[in-house]
N, C-alpha and C positions, 0 to 999 in steps of 0.2 A: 513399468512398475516392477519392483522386485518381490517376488514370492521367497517367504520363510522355504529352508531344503524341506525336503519328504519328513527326513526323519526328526526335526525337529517337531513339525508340526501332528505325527504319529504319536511322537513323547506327547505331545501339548495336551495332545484328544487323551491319550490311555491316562494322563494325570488328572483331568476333570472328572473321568469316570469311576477313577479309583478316590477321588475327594470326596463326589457324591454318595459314594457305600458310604466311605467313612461318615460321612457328617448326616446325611439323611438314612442309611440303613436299606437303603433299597437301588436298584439298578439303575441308570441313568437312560431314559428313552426318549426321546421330544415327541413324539406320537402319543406316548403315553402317558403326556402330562396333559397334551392338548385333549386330547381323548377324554381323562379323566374330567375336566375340568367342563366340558361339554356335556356328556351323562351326567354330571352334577345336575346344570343348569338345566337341563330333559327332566329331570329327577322332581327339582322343584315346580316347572313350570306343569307338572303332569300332576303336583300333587301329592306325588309319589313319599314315603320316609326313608331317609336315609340317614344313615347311623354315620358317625365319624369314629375314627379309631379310638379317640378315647372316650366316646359315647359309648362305643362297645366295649372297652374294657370297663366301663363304669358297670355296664348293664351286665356283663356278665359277672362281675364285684359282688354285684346282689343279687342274683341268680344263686351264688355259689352261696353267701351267707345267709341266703332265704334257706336251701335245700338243709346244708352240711350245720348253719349254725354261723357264728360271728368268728370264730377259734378259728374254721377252716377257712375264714377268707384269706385271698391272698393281700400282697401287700398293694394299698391305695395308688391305683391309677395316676400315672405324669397326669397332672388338667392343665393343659395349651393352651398358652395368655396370647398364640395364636388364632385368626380364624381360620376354621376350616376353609381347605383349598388357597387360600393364601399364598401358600408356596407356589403352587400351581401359574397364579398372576404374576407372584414375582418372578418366578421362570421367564413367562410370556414377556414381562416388561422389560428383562434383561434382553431379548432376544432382540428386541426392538432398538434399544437403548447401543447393545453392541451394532448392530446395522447403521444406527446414525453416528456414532464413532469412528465405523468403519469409511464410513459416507464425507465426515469431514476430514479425517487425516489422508485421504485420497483426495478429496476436491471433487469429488462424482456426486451427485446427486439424481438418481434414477436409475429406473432398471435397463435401461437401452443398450447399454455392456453387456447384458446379461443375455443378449438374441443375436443366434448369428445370422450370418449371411444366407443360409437356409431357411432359415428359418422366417426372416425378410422379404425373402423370394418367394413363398408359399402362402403368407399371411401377413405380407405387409405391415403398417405400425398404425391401423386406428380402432377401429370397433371389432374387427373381423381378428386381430390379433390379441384382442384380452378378453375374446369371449372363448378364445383356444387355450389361453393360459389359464384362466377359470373353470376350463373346461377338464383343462390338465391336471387341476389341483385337485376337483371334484375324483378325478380317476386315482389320482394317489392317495386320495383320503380315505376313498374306497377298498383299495387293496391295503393300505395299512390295518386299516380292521378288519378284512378278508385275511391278511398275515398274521394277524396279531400283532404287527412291529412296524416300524422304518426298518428301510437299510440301513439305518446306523446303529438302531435299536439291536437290529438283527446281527449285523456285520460287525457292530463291535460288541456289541457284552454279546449276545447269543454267541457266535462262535468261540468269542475267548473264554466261554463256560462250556466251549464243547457240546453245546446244546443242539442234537440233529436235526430239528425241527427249524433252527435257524440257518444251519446248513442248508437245506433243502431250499427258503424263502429267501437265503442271498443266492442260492444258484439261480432260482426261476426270475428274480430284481437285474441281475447282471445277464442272465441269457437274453431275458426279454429286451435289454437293451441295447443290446448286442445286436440281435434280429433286427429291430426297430433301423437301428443305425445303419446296417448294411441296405436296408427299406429305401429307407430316403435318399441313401447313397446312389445308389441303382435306379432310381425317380429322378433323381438331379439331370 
């Protein structure tokens, strides 16, 4: 199989990222969309009210013309022929959608590419091997909101805003993996 060069595929990412400020106004994270759209669903199921952006700009529209008067309001809220989080599912179904693209212009169907020979040799391919990849997810889902971020969240918009706090959570993403690797290396 032939891989797009590095920098092609560097351009590709820093162009997505820089599409999404432009057209949605806020940073590109995959963590942060799954995240968001998760705590929604907690939100509702708990009961809980949650405001959408332009519920809140509406609410605070009348706040301001309650206090100040009609004169001082500002100008009427965008109302989104969106639903809320919407975006958030089309993300996810894009994510899906690219995988099965990916899936057929390859010919591959499954994740069995995706495990090596270490990884085969430790946990084998039936029950004992997706209850460590589940297990695996559970621990990265953990440290993404222990982070605040992914490493890509992190590693690409954090650092390319110079942000130290992303600095700090791609060093400890890339050290810990590091360790890890040379772990299993040394176990082999």
């Amino acid at each position: 199989m032939r891989y797009w060069p590095w920098w092609w595929s560097a351009l590709s990412l820093a162009a997505i990222a820089i599409y999404h400020w432009v057209a949605l106004g806020r940073l590109f994270a995959v963590s942060g969309r799954l995240t968001s759209l998760v705590d929604g669903v907690a939100r509702r199921i708990a009961g809980e009210p949650s405001l959408t952006a332009s519920e809140l700009g509406l609410a605070l529209e009348a706040a301001t013309a309650a206090e100040f008067g009609p004169a001082a309001s500002i100008a009427p809220a965008r109302r989104s022929v969106v639903a809320p989080g919407a975006h958030h599912l089309v993300f996810l179904a894009g994510l899906v959608a690219g995988g099965f693209v990916a899936a057929i212009s390859t010919r591959h169907f499954g994740i069995v590419g995706l495990r090596g020979e270490l990884f085969h040799r430790y946990f084998g391919d039936g029950v004992r091997a997706l209850a460590v990849l589940f297990g695996g997810g559970l621990f990265v889902g953990f440290g993404t909101r222990m982070a605040g971020g992914c490493t890509s969240g992190h590693g690409l918009t954090g650092l390319s805003r110079a942000q130290p706090g992303s600095a700090v959570a791609t060093l400890a993403f890339f050290g810990a993996a590091v360790v890890v690797a040379l772990l299993l290396r040394s176990a082999s």
